[in-house]
N, C-alpha and C positions, 0 to 999 in steps of 0.2 A: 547488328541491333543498333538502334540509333533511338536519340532521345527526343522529342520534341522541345523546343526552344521555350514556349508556353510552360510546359509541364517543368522544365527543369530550373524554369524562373519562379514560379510556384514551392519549389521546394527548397532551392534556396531560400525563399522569402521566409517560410515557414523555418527555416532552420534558423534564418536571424529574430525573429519573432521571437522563437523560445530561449536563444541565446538571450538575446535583452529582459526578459524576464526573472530570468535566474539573475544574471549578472544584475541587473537593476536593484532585487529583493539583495541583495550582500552588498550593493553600495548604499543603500538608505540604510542599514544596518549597523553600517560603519559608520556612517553620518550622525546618526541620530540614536539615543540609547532610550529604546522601548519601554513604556513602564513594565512594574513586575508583573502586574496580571498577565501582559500580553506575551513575555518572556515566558511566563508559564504556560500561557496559551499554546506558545509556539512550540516548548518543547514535550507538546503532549497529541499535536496536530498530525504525524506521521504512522501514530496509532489510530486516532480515529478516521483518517483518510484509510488505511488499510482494513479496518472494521466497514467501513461504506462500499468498498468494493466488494467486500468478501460478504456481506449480510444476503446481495438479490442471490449467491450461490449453497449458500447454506438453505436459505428459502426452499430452493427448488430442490435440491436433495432432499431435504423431511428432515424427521428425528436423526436419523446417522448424519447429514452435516450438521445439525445445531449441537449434536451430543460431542462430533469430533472439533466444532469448535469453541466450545465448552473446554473441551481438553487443551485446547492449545493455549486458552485466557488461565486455566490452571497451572500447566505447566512451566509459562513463563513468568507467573506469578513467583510460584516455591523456586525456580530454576534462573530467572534473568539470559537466560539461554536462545534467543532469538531460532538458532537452525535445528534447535532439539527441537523446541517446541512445536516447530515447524511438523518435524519428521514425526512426533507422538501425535499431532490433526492426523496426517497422512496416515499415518499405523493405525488409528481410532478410526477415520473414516475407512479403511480398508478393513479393519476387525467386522465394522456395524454392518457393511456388504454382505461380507462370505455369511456372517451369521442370518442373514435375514434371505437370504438366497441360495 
């Protein structure tokens, strides 16, 4: 198996690309100190990035994904438990299945 020259210069590019990204967003970070809104901004951006991917999936599910992720925004409310909450969507969205089918 053999790689094209094209294609593996493309993914290296791509791997530096996202490298300077990241590393970029932690050296201005360190340079420069954020105001507090955008500090709060930031420490609340990794939830609503995860809410924006997970909403077109609950969408197409119906009522059992928005119920099972209902469960997971309660769960980790009362719990601070990221991989319970997780597994109580998964168990909710698996309960809403068997019962409706």
């Amino acid at each position: 198996m053999s790689l094209r020259p094209d294609v593996l210069l493309a993914i290296l590019g791509m791997a530096l690309a996202s490298y300077l990204c990241r590393a970029g967003g932690y050296a201005i970070l360190r340079a420069i100190r954020p105001p507090p809104f955008v500090q709060q901004m930031l420490h609340y951006l990794p939830g609503c990035i995860f809410i924006a991917f997970l909403a077109p999936v609950f969408a197409q599910l119906g009522w059992a994904g928005w119920v099972a992720g209902a469960a997971v925004l309660l769960a980790q409310w009362q719990l601070r438990r990221l991989a319970l909450s997780i597994a109580v969507g998964v168990g909710t969205l698996w309960l809403m299945q068997v019962l409706a089918g």
